[in-house]
Backbone as CSV, one residue per row, in Angstrom:
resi,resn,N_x,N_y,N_z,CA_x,CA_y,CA_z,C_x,C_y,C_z
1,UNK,-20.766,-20.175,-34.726,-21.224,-21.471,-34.291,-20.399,-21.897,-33.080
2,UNK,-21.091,-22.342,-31.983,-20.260,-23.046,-30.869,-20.592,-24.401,-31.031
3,UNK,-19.988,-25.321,-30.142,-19.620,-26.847,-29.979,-20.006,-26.440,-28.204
4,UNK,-20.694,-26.709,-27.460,-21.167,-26.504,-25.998,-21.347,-27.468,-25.464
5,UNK,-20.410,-28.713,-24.904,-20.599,-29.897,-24.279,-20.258,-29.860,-22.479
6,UNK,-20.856,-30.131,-21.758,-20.730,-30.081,-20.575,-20.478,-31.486,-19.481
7,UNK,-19.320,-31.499,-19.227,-19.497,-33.068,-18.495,-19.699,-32.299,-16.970
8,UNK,-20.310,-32.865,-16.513,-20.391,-32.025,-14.803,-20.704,-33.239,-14.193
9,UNK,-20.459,-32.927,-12.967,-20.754,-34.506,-11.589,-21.316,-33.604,-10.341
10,UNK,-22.242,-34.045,-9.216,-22.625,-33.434,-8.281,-22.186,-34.779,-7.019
11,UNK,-21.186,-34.681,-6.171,-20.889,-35.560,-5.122,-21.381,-35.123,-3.917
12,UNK,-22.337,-35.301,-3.548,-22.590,-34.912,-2.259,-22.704,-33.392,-2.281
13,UNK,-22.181,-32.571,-1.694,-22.821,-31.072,-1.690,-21.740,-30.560,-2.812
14,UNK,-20.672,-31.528,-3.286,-19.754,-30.340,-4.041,-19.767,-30.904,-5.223
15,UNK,-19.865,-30.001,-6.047,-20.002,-29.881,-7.766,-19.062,-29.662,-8.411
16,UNK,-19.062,-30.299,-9.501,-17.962,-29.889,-10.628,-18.345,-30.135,-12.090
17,UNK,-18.284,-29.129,-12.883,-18.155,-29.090,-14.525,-17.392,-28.326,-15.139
18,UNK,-17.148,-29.015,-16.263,-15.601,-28.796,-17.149,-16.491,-28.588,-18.623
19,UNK,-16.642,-27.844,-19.394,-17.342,-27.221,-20.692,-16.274,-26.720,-21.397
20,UNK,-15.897,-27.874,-22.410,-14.893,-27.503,-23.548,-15.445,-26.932,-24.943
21,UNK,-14.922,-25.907,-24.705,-16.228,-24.527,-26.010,-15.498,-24.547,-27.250
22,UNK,-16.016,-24.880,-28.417,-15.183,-24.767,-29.597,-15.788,-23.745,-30.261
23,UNK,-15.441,-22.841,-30.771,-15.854,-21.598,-31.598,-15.639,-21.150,-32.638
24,UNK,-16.338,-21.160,-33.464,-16.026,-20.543,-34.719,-16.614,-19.406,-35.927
25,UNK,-16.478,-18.478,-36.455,-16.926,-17.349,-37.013,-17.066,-17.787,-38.282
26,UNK,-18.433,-18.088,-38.873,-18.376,-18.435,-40.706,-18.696,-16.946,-41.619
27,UNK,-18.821,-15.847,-40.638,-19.071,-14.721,-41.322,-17.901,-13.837,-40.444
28,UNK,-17.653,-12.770,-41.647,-17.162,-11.494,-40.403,-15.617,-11.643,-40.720
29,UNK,-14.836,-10.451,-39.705,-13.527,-10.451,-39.674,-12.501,-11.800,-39.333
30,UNK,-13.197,-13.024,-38.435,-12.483,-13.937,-38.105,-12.994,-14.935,-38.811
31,UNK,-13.171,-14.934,-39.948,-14.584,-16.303,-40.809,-12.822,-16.990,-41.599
32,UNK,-11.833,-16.840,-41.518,-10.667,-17.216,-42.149,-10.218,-18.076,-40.896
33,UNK,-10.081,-18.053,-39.557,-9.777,-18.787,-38.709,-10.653,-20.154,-38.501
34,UNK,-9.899,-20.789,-38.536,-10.469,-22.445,-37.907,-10.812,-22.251,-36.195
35,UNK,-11.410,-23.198,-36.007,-12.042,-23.324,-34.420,-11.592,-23.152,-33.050
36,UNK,-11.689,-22.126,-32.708,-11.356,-21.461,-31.065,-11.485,-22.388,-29.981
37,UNK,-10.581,-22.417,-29.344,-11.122,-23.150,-28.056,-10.752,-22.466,-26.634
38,UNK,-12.017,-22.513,-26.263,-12.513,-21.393,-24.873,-13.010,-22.468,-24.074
39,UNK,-12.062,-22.998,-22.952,-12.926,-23.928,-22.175,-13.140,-22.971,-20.594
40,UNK,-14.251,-23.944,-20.352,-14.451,-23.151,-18.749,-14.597,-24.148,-17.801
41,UNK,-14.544,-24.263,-16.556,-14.876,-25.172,-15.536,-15.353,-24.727,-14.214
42,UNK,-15.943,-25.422,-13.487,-16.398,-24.589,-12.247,-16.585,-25.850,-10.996
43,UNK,-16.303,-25.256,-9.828,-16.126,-26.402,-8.711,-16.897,-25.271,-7.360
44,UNK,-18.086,-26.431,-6.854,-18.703,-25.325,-6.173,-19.067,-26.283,-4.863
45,UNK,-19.904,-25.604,-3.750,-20.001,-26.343,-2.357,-21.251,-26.042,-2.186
46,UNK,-22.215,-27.060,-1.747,-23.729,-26.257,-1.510,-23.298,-26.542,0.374
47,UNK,-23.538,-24.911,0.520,-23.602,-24.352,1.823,-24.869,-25.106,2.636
48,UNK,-26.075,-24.835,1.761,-27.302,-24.913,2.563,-27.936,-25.329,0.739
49,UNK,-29.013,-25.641,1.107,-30.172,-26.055,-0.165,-30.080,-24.541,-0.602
50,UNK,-29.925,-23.569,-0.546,-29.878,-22.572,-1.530,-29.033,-21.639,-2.078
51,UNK,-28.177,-21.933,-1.054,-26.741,-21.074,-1.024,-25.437,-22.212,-1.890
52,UNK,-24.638,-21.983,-2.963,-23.335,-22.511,-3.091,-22.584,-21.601,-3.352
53,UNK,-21.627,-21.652,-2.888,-20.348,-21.007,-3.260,-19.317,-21.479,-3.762
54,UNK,-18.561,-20.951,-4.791,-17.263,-21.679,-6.258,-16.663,-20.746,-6.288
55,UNK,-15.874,-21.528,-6.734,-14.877,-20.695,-8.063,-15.151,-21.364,-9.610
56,UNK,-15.435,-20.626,-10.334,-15.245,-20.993,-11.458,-14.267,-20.349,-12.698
57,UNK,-13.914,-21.086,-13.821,-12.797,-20.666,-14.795,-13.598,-20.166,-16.229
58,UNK,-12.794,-19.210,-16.896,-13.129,-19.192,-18.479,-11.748,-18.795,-19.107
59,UNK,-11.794,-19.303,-20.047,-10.053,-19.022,-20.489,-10.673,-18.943,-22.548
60,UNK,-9.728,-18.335,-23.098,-9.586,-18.570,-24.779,-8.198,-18.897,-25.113
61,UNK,-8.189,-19.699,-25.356,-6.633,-20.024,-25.278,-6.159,-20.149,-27.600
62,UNK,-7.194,-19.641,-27.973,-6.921,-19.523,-29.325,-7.132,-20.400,-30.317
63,UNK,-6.638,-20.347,-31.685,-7.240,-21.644,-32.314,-6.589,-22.896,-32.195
64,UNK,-7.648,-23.705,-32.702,-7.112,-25.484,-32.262,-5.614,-25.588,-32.777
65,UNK,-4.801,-26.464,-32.793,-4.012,-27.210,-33.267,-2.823,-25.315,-33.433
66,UNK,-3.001,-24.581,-33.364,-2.584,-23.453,-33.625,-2.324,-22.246,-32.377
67,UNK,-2.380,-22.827,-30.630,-3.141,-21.827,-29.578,-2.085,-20.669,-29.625
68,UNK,-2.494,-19.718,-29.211,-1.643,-18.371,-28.685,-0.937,-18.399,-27.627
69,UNK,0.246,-17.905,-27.784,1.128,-17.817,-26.567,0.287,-17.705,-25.336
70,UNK,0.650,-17.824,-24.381,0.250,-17.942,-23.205,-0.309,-16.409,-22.799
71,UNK,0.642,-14.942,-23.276,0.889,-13.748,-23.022,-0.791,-13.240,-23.813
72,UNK,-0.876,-13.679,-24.813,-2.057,-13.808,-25.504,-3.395,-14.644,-25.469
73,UNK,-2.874,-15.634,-24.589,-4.417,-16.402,-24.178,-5.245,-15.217,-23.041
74,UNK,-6.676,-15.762,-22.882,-7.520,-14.960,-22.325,-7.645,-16.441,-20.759
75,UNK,-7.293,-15.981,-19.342,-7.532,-16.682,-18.429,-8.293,-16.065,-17.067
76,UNK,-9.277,-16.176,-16.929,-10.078,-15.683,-15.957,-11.103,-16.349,-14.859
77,UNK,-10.594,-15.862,-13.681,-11.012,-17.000,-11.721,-12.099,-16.412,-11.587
78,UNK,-13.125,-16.887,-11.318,-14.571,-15.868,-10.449,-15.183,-16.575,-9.546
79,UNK,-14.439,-15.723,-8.244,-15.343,-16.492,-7.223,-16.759,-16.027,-7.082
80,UNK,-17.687,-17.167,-7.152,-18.939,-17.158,-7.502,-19.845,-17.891,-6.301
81,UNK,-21.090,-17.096,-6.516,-21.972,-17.651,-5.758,-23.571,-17.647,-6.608
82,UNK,-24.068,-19.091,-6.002,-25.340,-19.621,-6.819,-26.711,-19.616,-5.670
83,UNK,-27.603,-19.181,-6.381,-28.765,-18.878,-5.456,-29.468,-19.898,-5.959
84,UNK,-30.142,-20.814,-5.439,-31.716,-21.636,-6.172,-32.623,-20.724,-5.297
85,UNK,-33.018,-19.638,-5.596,-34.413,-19.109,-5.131,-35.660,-19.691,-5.017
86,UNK,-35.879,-20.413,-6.039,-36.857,-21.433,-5.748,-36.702,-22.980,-7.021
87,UNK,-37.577,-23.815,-7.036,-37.776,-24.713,-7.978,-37.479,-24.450,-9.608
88,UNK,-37.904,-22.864,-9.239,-38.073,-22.536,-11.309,-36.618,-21.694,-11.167
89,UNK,-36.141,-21.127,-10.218,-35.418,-19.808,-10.260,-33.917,-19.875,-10.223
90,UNK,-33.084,-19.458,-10.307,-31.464,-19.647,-10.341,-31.191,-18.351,-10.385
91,UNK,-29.939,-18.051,-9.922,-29.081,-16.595,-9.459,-27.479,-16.825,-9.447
92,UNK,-26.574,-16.646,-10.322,-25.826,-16.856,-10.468,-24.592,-15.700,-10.605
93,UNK,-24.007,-15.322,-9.279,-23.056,-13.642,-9.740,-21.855,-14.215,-9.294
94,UNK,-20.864,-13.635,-10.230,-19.558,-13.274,-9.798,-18.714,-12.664,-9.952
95,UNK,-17.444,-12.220,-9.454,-16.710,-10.713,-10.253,-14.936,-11.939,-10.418
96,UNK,-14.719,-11.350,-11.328,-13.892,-11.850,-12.488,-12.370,-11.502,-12.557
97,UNK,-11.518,-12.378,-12.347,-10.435,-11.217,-12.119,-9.130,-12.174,-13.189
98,UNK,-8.898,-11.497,-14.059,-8.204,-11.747,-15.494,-6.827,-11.890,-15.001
99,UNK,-6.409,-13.423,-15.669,-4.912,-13.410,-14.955,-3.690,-13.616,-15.808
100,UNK,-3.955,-12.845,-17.130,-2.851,-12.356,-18.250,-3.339,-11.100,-18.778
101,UNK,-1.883,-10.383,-19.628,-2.463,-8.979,-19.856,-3.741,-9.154,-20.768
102,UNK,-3.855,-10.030,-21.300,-5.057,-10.083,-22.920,-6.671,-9.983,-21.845
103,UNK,-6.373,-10.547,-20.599,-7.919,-10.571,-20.158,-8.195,-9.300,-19.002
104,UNK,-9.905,-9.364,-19.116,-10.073,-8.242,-18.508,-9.677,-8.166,-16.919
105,UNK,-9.279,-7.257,-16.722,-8.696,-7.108,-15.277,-9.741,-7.151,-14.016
106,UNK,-11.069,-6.675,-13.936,-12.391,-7.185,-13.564,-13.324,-7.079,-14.423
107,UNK,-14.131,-7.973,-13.742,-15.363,-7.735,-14.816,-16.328,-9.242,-13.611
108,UNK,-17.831,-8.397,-13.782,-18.886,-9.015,-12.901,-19.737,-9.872,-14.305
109,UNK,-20.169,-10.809,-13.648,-21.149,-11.673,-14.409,-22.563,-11.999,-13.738
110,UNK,-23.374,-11.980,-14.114,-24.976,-12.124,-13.199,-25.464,-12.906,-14.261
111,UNK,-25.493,-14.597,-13.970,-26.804,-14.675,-14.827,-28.300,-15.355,-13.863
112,UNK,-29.606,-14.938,-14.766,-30.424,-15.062,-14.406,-30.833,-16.229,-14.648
113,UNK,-31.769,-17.432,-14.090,-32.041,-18.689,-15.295,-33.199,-19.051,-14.710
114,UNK,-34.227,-19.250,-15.488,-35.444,-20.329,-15.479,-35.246,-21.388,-16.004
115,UNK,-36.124,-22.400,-14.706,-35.893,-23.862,-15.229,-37.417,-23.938,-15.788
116,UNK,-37.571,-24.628,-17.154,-38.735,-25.532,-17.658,-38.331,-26.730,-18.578
């Protein structure tokens, strides 16, 4: 089960949202742990009506009231870029670069999105 709340603001061409992720496993190897918290944030610039370019964050920093050393949290930068292809369409890639040993050292993200 996640907790997925998003506060975001759009000022003029530059954007920002902060998504504090609470997580938790009621089945499985981690169903004994209380609620994870993985927040992410992202701050971006619209170039042109279709082009923005960001950076955005994702981090796991472990369970609530309980987090993991720092050496053990998961913290990861991706400079990113957002396509509006059209009205319905969104394009969203970036490559990932992990900035403790626990996270991945790169890693690319693409997501695709329809709006209805």
């Amino acid at each position: 089960m996640e907790m997925r709340p998003i506060v975001d603001k759009q000022l003029g061409r530059w954007y920002f949202s902060f998504n504090p992720v609470f997580e938790k496993s009621f089945k499985g190897q981690n169903s004994s742990q209380g609620f994870e918290f993985a927040p992410s944030a992202k701050l971006s610039y619209d170039v042109t009506d279709v082009v923005a370019l960001g950076v955005e964050y994702y981090g796991g920093l472990g369970t609530v009231g309980a987090p993991d050393s720092l050496d053990n949290q998961e913290h990861t930068i991706y400079p990113a870029v957002d396509l509006n292809l059209s009205p319905d369409w969104e394009f969203n890639f970036g490559v990932g670069f992990g900035l403790t040993r626990v996270s991945d050292n790169l890693i690319f993200k693409l997501i695709l999105g329809y709006r209805f």
